[in-house]
N, CA, C and O atoms as a GROMACS GRO file, in nm:
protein
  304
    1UNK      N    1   1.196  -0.224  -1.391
    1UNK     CA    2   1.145  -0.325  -1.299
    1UNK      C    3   1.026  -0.268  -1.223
    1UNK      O    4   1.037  -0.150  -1.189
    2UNK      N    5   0.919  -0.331  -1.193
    2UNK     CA    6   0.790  -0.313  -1.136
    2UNK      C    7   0.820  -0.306  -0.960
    2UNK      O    8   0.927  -0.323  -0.901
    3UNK      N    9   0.714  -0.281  -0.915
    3UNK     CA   10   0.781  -0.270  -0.747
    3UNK      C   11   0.717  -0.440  -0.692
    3UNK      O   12   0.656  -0.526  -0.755
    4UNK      N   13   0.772  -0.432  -0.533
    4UNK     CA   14   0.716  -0.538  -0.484
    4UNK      C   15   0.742  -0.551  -0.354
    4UNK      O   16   0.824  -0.502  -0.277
    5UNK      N   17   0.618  -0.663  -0.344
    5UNK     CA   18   0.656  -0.675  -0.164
    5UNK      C   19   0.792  -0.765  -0.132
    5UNK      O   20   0.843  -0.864  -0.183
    6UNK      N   21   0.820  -0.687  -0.029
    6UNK     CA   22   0.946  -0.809   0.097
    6UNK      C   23   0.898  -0.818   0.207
    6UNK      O   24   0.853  -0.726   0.276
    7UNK      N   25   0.904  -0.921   0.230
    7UNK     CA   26   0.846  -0.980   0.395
    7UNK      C   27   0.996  -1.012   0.418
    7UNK      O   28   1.081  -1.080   0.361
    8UNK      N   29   0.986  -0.906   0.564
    8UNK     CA   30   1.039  -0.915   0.648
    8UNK      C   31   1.047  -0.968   0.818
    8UNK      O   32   0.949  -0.998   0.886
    9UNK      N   33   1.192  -0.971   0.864
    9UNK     CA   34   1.126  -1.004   1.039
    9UNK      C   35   1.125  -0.900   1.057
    9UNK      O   36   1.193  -0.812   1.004
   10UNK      N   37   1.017  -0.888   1.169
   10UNK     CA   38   0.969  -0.827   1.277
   10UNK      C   39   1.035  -0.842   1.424
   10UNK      O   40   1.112  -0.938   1.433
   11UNK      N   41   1.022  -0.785   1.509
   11UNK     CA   42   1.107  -0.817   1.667
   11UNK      C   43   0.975  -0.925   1.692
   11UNK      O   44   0.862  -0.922   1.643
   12UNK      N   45   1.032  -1.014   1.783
   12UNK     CA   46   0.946  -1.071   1.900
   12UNK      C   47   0.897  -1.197   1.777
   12UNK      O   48   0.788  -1.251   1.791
   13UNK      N   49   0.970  -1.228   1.684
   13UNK     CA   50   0.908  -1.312   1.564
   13UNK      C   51   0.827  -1.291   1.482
   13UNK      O   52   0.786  -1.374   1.401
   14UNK      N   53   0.786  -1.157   1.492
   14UNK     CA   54   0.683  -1.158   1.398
   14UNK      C   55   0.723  -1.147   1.232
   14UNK      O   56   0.817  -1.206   1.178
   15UNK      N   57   0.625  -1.055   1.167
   15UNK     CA   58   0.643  -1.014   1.070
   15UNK      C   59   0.651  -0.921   0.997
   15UNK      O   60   0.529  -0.920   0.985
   16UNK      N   61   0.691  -0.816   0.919
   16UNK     CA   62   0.620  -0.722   0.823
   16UNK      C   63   0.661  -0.738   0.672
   16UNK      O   64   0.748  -0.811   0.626
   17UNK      N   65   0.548  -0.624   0.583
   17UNK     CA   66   0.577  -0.618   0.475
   17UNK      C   67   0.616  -0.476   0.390
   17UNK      O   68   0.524  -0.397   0.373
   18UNK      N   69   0.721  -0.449   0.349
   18UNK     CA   70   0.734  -0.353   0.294
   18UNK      C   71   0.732  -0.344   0.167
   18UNK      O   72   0.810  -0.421   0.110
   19UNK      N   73   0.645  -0.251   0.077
   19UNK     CA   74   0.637  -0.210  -0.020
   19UNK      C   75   0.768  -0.163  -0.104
   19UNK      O   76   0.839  -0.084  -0.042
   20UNK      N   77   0.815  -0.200  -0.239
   20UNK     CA   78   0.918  -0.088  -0.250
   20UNK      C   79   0.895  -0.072  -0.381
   20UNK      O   80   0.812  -0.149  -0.429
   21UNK      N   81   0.954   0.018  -0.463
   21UNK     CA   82   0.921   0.071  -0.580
   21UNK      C   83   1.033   0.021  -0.671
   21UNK      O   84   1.150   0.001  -0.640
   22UNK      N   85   0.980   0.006  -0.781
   22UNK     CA   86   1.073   0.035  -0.909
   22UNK      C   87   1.223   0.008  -0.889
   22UNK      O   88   1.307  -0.083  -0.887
   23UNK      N   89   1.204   0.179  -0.871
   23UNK     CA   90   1.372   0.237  -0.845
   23UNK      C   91   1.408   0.184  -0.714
   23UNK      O   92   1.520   0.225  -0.683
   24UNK      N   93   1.342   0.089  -0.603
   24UNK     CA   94   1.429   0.084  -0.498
   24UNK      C   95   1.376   0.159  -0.391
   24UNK      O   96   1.430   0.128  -0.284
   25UNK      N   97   1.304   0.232  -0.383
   25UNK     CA   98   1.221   0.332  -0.270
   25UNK      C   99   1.174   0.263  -0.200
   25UNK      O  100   1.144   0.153  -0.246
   26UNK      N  101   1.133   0.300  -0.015
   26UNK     CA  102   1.067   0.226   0.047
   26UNK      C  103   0.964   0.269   0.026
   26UNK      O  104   0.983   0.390   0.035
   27UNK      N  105   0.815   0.247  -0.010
   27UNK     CA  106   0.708   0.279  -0.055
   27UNK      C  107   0.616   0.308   0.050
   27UNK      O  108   0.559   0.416   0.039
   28UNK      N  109   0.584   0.229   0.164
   28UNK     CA  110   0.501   0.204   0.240
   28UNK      C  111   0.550   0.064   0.333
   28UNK      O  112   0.588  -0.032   0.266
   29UNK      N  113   0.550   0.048   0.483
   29UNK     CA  114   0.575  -0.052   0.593
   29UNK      C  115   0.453  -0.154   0.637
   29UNK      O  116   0.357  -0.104   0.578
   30UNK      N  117   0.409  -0.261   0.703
   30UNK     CA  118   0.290  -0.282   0.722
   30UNK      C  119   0.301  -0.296   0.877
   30UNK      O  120   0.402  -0.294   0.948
   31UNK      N  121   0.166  -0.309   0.911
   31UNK     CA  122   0.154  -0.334   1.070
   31UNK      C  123   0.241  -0.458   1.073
   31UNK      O  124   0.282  -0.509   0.968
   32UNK      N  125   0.266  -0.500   1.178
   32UNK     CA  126   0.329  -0.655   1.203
   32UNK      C  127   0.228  -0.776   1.241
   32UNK      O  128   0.142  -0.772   1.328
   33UNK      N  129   0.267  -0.914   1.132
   33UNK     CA  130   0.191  -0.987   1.138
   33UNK      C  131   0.282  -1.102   1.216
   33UNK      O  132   0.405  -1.108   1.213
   34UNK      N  133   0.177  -1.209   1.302
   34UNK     CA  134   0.229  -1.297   1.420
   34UNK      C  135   0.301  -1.395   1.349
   34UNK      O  136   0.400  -1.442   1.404
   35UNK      N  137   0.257  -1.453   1.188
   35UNK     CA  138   0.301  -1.557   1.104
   35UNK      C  139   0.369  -1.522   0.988
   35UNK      O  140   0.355  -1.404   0.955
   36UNK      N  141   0.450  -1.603   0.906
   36UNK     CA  142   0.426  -1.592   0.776
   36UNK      C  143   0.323  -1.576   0.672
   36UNK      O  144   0.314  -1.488   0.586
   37UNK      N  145   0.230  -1.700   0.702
   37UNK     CA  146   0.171  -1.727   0.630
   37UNK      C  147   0.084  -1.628   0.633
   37UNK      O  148   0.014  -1.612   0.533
   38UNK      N  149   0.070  -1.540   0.744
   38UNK     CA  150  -0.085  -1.427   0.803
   38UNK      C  151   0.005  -1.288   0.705
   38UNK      O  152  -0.062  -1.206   0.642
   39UNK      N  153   0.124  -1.284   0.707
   39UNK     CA  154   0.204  -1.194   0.649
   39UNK      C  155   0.186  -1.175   0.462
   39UNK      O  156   0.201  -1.074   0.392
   40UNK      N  157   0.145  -1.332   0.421
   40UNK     CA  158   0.118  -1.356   0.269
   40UNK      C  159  -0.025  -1.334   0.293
   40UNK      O  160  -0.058  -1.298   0.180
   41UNK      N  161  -0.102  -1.332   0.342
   41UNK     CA  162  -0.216  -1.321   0.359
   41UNK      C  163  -0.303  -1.129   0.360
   41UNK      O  164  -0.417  -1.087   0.340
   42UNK      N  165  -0.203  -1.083   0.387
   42UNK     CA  166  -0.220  -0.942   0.411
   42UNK      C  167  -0.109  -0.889   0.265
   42UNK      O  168  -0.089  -0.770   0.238
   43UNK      N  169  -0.064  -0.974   0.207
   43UNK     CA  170  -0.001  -0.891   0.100
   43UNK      C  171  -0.139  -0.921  -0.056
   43UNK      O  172  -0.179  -0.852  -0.150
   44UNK      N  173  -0.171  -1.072   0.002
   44UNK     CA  174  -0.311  -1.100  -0.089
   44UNK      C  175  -0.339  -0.935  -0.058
   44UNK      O  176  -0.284  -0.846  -0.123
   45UNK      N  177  -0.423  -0.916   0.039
   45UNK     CA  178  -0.536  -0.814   0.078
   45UNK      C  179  -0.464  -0.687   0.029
   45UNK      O  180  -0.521  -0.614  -0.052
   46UNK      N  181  -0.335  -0.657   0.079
   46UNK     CA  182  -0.287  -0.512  -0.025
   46UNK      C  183  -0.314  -0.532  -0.145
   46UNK      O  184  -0.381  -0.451  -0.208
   47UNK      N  185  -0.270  -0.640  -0.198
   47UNK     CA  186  -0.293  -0.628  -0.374
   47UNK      C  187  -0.438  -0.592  -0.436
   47UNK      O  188  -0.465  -0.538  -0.542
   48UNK      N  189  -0.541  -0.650  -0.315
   48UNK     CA  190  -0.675  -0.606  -0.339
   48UNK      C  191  -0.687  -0.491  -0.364
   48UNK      O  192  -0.711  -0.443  -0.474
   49UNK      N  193  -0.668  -0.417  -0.231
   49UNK     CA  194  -0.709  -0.249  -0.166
   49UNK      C  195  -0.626  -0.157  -0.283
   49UNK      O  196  -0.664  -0.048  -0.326
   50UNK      N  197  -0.504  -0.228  -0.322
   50UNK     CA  198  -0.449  -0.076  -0.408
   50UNK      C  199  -0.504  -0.080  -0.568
   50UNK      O  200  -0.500   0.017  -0.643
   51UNK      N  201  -0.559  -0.223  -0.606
   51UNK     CA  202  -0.637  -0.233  -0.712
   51UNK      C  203  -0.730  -0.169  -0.715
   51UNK      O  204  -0.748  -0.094  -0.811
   52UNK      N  205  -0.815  -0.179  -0.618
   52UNK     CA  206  -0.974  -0.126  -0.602
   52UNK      C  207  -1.031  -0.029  -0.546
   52UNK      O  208  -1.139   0.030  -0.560
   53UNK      N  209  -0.881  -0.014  -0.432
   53UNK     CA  210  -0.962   0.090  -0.349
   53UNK      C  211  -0.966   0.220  -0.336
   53UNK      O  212  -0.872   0.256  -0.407
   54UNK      N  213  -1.012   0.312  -0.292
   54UNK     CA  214  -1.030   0.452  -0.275
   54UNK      C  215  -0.917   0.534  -0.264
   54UNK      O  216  -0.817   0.477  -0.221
   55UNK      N  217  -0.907   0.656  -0.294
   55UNK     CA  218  -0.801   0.726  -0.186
   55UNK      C  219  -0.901   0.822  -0.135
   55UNK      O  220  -0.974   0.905  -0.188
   56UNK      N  221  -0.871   0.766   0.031
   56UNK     CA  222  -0.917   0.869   0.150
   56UNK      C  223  -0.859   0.985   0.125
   56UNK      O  224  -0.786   0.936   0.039
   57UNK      N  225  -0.835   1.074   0.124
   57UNK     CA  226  -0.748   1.195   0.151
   57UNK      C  227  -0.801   1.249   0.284
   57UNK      O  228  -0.923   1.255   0.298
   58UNK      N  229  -0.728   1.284   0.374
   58UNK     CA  230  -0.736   1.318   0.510
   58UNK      C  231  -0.631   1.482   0.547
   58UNK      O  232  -0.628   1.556   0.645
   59UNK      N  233  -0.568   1.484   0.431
   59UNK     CA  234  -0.484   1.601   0.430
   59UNK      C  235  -0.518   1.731   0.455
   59UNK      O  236  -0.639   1.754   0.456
   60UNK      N  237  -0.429   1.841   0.479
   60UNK     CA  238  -0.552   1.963   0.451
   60UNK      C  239  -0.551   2.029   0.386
   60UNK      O  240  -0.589   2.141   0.419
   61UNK      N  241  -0.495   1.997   0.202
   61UNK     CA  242  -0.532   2.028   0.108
   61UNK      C  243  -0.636   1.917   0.033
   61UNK      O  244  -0.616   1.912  -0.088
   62UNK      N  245  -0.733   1.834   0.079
   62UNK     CA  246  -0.779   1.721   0.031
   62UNK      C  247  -0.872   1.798  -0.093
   62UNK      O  248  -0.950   1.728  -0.158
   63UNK      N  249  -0.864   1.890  -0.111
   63UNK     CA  250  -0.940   1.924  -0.214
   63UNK      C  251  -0.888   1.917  -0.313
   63UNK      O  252  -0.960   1.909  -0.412
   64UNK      N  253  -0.778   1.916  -0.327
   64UNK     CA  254  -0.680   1.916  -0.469
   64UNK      C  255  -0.719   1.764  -0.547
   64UNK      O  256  -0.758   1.734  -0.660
   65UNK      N  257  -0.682   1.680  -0.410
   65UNK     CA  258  -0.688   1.544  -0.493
   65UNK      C  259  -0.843   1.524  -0.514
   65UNK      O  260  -0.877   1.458  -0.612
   66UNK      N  261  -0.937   1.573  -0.434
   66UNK     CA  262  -1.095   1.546  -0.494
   66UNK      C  263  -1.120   1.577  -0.639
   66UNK      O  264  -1.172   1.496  -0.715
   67UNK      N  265  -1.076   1.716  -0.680
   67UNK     CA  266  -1.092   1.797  -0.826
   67UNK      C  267  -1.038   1.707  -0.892
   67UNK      O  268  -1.105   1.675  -0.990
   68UNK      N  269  -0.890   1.620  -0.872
   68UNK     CA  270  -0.802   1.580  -0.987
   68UNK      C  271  -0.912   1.429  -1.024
   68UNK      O  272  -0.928   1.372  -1.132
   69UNK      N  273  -0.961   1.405  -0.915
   69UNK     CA  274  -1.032   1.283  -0.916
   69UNK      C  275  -1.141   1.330  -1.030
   69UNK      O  276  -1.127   1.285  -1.144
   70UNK      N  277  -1.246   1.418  -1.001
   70UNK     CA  278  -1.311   1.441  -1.059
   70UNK      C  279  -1.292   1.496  -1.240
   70UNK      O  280  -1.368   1.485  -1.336
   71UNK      N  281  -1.160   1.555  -1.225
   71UNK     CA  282  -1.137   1.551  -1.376
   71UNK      C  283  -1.123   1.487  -1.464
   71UNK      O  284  -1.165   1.499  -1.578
   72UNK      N  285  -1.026   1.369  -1.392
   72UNK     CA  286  -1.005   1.234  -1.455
   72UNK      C  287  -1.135   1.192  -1.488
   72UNK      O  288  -1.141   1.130  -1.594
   73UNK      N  289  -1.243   1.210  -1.425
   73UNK     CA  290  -1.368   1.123  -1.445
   73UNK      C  291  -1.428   1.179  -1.552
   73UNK      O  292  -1.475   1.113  -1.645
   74UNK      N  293  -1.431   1.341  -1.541
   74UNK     CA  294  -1.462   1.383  -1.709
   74UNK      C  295  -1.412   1.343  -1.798
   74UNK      O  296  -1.487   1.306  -1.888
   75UNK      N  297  -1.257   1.328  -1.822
   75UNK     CA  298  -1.207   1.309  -1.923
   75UNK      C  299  -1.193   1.164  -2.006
   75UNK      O  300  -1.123   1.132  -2.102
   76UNK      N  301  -1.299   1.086  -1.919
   76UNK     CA  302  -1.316   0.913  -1.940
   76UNK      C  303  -1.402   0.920  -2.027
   76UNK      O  304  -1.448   0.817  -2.076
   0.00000   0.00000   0.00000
């Protein structure tokens, strides 16, 4: 099985969304959104960002993942 989002409640009514994996893992939490609908709206926009987007690395081995990046790119 593939992973996926669950929208959840939030305190105070709001919302969040949690990522989960495959096997069942919590993957990643989201900020809390005021609506539902603002809650489907930000799972649109994850599906964007993990399609397309970057990895920052901010770590303080970020060099590891720069090289692996860059190898992959040779080996294309």
């Amino acid at each position: 099985m593939s992973g996926y989002f669950k929208l959840v409640d939030a305190h105070d009514g709001a919302f969040r969304i949690k990522l989960i994996s495959g096997d069942g893992a919590l993957m990643a939490v989201s900020a809390m959104f005021p609506t539902k609908e603002a809650a489907a709206a930000g799972i649109e926009q994850l599906r964007e960002i993990a399609g397309t987007g970057p990895v920052v690395d901010h770590s303080k081995d970020a060099d590891v993942v720069a090289d692996a990046n860059r190898n992959r790119a040779k080996a294309s």
